[in-house]
C-alpha positions in Angstrom: 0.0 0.0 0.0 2.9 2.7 1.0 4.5 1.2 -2.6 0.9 2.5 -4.2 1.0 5.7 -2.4 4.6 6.5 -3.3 3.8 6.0 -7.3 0.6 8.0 -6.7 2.5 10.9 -4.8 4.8 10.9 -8.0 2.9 11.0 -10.8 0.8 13.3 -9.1 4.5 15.8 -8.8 5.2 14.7 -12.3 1.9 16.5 -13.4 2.3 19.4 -11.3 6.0 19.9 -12.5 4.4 20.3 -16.5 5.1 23.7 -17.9 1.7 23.6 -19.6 -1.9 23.9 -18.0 -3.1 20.2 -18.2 -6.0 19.1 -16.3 -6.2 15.4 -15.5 -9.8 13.8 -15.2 -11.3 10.2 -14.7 -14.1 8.6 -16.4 -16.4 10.0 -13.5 -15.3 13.5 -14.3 -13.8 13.9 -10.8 -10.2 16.1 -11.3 -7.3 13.4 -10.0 -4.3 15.9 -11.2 -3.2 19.2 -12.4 -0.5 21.5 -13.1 0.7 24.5 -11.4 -0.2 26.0 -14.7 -3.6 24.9 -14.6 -3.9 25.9 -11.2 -3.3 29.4 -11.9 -5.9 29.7 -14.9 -8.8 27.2 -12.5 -8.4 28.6 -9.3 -11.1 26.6 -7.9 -9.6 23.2 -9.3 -8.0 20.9 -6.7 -7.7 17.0 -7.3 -10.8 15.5 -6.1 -13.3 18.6 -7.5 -15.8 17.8 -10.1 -15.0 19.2 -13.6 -18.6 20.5 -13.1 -17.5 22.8 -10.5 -14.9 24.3 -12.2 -16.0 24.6 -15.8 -19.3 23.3 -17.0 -18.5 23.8 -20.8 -15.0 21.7 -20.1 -17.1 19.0 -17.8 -19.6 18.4 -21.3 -16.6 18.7 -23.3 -15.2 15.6 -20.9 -18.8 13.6 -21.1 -18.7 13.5 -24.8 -15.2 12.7 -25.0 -15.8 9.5 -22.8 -18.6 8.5 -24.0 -17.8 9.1 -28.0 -14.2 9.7 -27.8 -14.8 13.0 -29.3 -14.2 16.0 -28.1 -17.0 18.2 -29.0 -16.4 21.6 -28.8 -14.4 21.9 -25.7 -14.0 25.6 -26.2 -15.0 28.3 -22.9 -14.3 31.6 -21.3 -12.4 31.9 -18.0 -13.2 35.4 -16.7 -14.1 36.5 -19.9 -10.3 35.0 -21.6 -11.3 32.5 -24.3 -10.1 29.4 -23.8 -9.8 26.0 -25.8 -8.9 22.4 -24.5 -7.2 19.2 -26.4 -8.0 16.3 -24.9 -5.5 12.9 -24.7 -6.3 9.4 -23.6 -4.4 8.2 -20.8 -3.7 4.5 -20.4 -5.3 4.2 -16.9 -8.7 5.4 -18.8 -8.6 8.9 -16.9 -7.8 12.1 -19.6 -5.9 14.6 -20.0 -7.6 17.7 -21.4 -4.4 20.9 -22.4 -5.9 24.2 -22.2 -4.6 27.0 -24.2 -5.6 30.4 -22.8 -6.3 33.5 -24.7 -5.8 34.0 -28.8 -5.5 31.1 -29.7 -4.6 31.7 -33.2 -1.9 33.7 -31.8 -0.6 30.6 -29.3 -0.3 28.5 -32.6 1.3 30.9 -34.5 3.9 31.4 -31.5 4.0 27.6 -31.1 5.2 27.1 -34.9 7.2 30.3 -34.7 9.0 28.3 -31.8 9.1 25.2 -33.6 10.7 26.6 -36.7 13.2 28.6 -34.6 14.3 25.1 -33.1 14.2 23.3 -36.4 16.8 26.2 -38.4 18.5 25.7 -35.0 19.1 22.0 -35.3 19.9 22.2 -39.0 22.6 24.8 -38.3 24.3 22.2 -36.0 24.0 19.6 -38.0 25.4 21.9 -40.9 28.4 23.4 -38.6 29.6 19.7 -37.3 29.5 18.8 -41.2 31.6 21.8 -42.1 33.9 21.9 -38.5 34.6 18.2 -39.1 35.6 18.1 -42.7 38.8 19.6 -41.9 41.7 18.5 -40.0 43.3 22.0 -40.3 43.6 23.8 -37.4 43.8 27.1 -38.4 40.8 26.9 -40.9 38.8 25.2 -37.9 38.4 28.4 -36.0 38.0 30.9 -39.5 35.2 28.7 -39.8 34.0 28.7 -36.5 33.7 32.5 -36.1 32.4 33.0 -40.0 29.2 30.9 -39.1 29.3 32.4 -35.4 29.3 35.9 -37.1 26.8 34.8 -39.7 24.0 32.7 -37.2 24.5 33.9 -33.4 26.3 37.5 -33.5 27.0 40.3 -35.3 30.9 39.6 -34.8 32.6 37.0 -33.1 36.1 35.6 -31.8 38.0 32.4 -31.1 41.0 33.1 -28.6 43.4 30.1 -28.8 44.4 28.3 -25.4 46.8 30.7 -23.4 50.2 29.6 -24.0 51.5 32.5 -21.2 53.2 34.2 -23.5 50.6 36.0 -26.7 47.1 36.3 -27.2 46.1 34.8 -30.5 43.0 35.2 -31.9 41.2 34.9 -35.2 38.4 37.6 -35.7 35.3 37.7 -38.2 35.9 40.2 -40.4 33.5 42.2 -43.2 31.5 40.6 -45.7 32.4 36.9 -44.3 36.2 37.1 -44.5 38.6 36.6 -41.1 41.4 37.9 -39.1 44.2 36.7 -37.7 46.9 38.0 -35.1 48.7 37.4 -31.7 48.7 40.4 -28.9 50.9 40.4 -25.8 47.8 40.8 -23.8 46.4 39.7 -19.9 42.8 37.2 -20.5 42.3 38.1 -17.0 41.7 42.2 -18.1 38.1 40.3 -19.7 35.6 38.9 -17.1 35.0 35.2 -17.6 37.7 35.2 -20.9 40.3 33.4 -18.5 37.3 30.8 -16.7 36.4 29.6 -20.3 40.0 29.1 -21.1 40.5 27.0 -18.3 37.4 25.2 -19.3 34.9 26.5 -16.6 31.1 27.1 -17.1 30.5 29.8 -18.6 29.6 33.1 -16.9 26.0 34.4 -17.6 25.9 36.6 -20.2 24.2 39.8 -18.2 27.1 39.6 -15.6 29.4 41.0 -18.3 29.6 44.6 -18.5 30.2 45.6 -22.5 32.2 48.5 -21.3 35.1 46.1 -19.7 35.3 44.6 -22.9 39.0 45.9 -24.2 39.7 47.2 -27.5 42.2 44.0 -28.6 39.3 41.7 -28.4 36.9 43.5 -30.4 37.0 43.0 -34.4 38.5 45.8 -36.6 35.0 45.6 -38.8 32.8 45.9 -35.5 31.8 49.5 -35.7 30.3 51.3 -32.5 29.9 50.4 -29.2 29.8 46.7 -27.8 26.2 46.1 -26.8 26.2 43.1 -24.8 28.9 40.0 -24.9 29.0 36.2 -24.2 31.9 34.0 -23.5 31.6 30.6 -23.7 34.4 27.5 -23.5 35.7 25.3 -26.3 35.7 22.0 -24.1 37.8 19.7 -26.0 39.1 16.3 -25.5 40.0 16.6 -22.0 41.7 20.2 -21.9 39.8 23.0 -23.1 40.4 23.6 -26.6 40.2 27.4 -26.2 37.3 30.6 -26.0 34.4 31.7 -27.8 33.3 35.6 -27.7 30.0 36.2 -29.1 29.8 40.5 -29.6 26.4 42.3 -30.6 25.3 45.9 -31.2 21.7 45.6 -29.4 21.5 46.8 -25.8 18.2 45.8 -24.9 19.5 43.2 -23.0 22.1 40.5 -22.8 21.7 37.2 -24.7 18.7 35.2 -24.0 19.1 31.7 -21.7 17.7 30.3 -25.4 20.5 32.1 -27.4 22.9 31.0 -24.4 22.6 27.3 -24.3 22.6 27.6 -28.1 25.4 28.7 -28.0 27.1 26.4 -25.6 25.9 23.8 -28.2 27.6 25.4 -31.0 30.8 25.9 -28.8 30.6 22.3 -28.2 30.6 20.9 -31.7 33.4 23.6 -32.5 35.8 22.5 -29.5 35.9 18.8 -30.4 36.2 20.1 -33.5 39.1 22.1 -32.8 40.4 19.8 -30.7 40.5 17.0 -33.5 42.2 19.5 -35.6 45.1 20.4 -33.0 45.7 16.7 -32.1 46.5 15.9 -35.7 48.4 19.2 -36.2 50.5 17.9 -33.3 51.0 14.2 -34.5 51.3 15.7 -38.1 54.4 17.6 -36.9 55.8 14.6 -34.1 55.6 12.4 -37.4 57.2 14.7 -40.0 60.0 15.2 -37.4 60.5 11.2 -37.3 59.9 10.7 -40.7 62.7 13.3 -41.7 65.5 10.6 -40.4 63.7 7.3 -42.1 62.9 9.0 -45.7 65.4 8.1 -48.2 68.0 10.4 -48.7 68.8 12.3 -51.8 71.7 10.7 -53.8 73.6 12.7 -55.9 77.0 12.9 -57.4 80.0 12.1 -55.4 83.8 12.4 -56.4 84.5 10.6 -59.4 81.2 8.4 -59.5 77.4 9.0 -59.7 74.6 7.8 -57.2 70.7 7.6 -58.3 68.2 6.1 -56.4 64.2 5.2 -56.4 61.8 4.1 -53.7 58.3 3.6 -53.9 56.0 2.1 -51.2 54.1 -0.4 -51.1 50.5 2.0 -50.3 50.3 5.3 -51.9 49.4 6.9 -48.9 52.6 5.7 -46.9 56.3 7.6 -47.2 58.1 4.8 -46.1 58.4 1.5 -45.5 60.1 -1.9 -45.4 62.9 -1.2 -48.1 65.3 2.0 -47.3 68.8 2.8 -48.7 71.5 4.9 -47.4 74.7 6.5 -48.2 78.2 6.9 -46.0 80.6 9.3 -48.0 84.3 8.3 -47.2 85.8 10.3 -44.3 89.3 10.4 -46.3 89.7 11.0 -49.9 91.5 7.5 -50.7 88.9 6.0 -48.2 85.4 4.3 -49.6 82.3 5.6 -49.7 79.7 2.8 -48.1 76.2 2.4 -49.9 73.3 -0.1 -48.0 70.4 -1.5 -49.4 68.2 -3.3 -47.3 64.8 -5.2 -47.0 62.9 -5.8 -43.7 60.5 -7.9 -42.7 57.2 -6.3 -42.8 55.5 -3.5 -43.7 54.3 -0.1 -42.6 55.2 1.8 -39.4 56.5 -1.4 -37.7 59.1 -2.0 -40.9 59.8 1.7 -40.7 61.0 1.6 -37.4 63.0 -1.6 -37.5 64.5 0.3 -40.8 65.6 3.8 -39.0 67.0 1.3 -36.2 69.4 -0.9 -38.8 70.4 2.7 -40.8 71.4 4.3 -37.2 73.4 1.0 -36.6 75.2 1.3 -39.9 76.0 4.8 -39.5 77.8 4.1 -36.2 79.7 1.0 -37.8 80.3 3.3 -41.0 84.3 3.8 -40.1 84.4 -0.5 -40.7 83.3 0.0 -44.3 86.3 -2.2 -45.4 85.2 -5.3 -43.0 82.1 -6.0 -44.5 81.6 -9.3 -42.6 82.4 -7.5 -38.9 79.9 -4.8 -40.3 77.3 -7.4 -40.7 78.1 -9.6 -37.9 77.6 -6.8 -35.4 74.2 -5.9 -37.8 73.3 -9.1 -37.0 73.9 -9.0 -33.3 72.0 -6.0 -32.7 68.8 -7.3 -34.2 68.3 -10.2 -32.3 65.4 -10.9 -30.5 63.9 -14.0 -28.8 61.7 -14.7 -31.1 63.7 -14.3 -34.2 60.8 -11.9 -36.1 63.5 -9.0 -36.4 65.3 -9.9 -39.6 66.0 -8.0 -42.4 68.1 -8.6 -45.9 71.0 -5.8 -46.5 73.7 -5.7 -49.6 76.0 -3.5 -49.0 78.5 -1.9 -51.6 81.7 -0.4 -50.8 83.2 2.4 -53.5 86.6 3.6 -54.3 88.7 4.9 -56.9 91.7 2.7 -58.5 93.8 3.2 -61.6 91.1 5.5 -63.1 88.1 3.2 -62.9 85.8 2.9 -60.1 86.3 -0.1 -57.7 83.4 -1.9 -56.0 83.0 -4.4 -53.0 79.7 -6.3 -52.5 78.3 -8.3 -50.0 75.3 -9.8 -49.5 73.0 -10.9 -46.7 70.1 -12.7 -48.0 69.7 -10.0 -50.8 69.1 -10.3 -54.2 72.6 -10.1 -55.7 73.3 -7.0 -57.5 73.5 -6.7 -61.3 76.2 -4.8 -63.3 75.8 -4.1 -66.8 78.9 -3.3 -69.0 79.7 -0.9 -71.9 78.4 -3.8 -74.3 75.6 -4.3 -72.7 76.5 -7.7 -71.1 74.7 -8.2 -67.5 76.4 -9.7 -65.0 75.4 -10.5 -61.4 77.8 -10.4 -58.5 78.8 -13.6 -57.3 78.1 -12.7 -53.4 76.2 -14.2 -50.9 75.2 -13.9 -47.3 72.6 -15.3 -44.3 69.8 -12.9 -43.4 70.9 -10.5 -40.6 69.0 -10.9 -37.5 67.4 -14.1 -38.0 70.2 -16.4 -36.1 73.1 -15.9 -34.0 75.7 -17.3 -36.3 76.8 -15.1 -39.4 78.5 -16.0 -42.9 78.5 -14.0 -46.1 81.2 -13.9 -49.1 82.3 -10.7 -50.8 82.5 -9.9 -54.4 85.0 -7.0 -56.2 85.1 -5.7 -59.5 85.6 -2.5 -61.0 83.3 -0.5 -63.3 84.7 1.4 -66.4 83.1 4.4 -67.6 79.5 3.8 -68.9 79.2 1.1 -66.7 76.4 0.9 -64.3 76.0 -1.7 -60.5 72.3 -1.7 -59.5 71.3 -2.7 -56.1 67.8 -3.5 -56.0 65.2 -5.0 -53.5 63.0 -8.2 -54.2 59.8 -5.9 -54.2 60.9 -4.9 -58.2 61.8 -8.8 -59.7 58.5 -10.1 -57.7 55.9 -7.2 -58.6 52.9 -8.9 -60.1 51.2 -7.2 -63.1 51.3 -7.5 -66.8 48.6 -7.9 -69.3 46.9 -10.9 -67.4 47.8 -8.9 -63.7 48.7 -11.9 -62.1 52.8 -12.4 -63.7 56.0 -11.4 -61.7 58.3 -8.6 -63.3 61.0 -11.5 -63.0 64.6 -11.8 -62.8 64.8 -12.3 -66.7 63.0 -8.9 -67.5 65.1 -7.5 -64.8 68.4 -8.2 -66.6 66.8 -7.4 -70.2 66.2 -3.7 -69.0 69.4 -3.2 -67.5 71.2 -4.4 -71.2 69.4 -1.5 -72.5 71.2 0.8 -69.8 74.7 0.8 -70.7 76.0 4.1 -70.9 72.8 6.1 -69.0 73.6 8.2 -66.1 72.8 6.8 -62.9 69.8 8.7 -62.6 68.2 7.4 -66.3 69.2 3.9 -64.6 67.1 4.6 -61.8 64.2 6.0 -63.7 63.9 3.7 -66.3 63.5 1.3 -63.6 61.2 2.8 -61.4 59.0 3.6 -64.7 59.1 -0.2 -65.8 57.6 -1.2 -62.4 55.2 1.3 -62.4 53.9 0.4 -65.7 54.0 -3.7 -64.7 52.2 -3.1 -61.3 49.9 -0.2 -62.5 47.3 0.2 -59.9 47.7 -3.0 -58.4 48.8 -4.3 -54.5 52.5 -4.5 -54.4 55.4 -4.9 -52.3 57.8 -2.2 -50.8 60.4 -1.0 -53.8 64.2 0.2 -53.8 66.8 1.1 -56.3 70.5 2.4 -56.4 72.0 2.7 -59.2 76.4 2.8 -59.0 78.0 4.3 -62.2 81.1 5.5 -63.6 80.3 8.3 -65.6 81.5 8.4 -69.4 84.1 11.3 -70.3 83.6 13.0 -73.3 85.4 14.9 -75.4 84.2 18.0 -76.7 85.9 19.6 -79.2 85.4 24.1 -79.4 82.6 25.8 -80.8 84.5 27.2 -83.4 85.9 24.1 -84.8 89.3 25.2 -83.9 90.4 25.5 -80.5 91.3 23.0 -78.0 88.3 21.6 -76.5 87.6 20.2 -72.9 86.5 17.1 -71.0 83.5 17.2 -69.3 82.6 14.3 -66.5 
């Protein structure tokens, strides 16, 4: 029974806590509930009066309705103010009859002019996360913000950017939709409630701000006249604010609205994660171009008496680098050797980056062993050891030197592809070298190859990636060792950097569009010298490298 009493005690509150005068009736026509609305147009209505006693028109009006289920016309006067009533059927039989007091016409037309408002409302949320969230870019995250703040909810408006303790920076609407941008050395704390909202607090009542404190820094250059009232609202982002909105108007009849307040708040929402999106990426963006700027390839170009070309493309558009890498060591000492890597590891994406920019930092320190191309490896192989073994990786690396005018090579391998070397004639060779992968187990062995390339000559290193892209008419047929060697015959006597993109081309034409591995060139060449004789036919000419 007190369970009974308890639920009847509450939906008895829930009815008297409804905004709208509603008068709740039973079958009998005896009043059972009412709100504090309805009490104030039915004075005389209390929960247990008769409908009859209060209003004999809205006690027929109930009769009919039980009986018929229609309404009739449940239309009256309260102390001469018309009034109508809209009945509703309530599961436990009683009804609930709505009165609207006064013109009702009016009341409709208020009632749509309400709804409407809230519809354009809801569109222009839906239409500002659309627009905030199509861009990662931080800066154009807040011009947008305060060119549909200036152009919904204000006549001007302004993001200020989290305080950094040094500058102010904000971004201002300017005229005819168009923004501004600038820092100020400037105190928040000089603007009531500016320093709350960018610490994230609640935001401070519009009417509490007094237009006047508003300081001439924060007010946009297009914004002529005085401020008439101001709102400040936070930028709540992910979990740290992601700066502050300042909404600035002409009018002075008043501050903001609660309405135009909390509509605000929900704009300001939408705009700080938003914003916040856009400053995460801005910061990973710039954490990742910063690692990415020691794992890129480097450029290759000419060094002393021989050239250097070389040609990466990863396996996914989208991705700078990869699995496959190659690096240079110039000789510290001008008889010394100049160290070039190649190298393959397992995997692909970020993970094979990584294990990539940790064997090129490990070569770079073992660089001064150049000549000890085993020791170099060995140690290589030490430091990628793991327990499980899944840290290998396949290297060649190629030693270069100078020696009785033609450029001398060393090669070694370690469970690479062995390079091939094409001659003035055309002839391919491939260097007889081979190795054991380096990180895969504890014990080491590779064998070294030498030669020496004459001018026109070309050595191309090269990862598995190129030989085993499948493409070709059918799509489905590897690039192949044989095609390989048939497109390097054709490259006798090219610069390095024709090697390299003739190479690079050929792939991209086999593979077109199609899922492929990571792919690495370097091309190794001694340049021809030619003799040119003078312009005029007659003078002594010159050689050019």
């Amino acid at each position: 029974m007190r369970d009974k009493a308890s639920i009847g005690d509450g939906i008895d509150a829930a009815w008297r806590s409804v905004p709208h005068p509603v008068v709740v009736a039973d079958a009998a026509g005896t009043i059972r509930a009412l709100s504090a609305a309805a009490q104030s147009v039915l004075p005389e209505a209390t929960p247990g009066a008769p409908l009859a006693d209060v209003a004999d028109w809205l006690a027929h009006a109930h009769e009919q309705f039980v009986r018929t289920a229609q309404p009739g016309d449940a239309a009256g006067t309260l102390d001469g103010t018309p009034v109508e009533a809209q009945p509703t059927a309530l599961p436990s039989g009683q009804v609930a009859w709505w009165l609207m007091v006064g013109d009702t016409e009016r009341f409709l037309q208020h009632a749509h002019d309400a709804l409407e408002r809230e519809r354009e409302r809801a569109t222009f949320l839906d239409d500002a996360s659309a627009v905030l969230m199509a861009s990662l870019n931080y800066d154009r995250c807040m011009e947008a913000t305060v060119q549909m703040v200036a152009r919904h909810l204000a006549d001007a408006a302004v993001v200020v950017a989290p305080d950094t303790g040094r500058e102010v920076h904000l971004v201002c609407s300017g005229s005819e939709g168009t923004t501004e941008q600038h820092s100020i050395a400037a105190d928040p704390a000089d603007v009531p409630g500016l320093s709350e909202a960018l610490r994230g607090f609640p935001p401070v009542p519009s009417r509490w701000i007094d237009p006047a404190l508003v300081p001439g820094w924060l007010i946009p250059r297009h914004f002529a006249g005085p401020v008439g009232s101001v709102l400040i609202t936070p930028l709540p982002g992910h979990g740290v604010p992601a700066g502050a909105l300042v909404l600035l108007r002409h009018t002075s009849h008043g501050a903001f609205t609660e309405g135009e307040e909390l509509f605000a708040r929900l704009f300001a929402a939408r705009a700080g994660a938003a914003l916040s999106a856009a400053r995460l990426y801005a910061e990973q963006a710039a954490i990742t171009r910063t690692l990415m700027r020691d794992l890129m390839p480097p450029q290759l170009e000419r060094l002393d008496d021989f050239e250097l070309a070389g040609g990466y493309r990863a396996s996914a558009d989208h991705e700078l680098v990869g699995g496959d890498f190659y690096d240079v060591h110039p000789a510290a000492t001008p008889d010394g050797e100049t160290l070039v890597v190649l190298g393959d590891v397992c995997g692909k994406g970020l993970e094979a980056a990584v294990l990539t920019g940790k064997i090129r930092n490990t070569l770079q320190a073992l660089a001064p062993l150049a000549d000890q191309h085993e020791s170099v490896l060995r140690l290589l192989n030490s430091a990628l050891l793991s327990p499980d073994n899944s840290r290998f990786a396949t290297v060649v690396l190629a030693s270069i030197s100078r020696r009785d005018g033609q450029v001398a090579l060393r090669l070694t391998c370690a469970g690479h592809p062995a390079p091939l070397i094409v001659r003035t004639d055309g002839t391919v060779e491939e260097a007889d070298t081979r190795g054991m992968l380096v990180g895969a187990l504890p014990q080491f062995r590779a064998r070294s190859f030498e030669t020496t390339l004459a001018p026109g000559e070309t050595c191309l290193l090269y990862t598995d990636g190129l030989t085993e892209a499948r493409g070709g008419p059918l799509g489905a047929e590897v690039f192949g060792d044989e095609r390989l060697e048939a497109a390097m015959a054709q490259c006798a006597g090219l610069p390095a950097e024709a090697v390299v993109e003739r190479m690079m081309m050929l792939a991209s034409e086999w593979v077109t569009d199609r899922e492929h591995d990571d792919m690495a060139v370097v091309a190794i060449t001694a340049p021809r010298r030619t003799h040119l004789s003078a312009v005029d036919g007659h003078t002594a000419g010159r050689y050019i490298a």
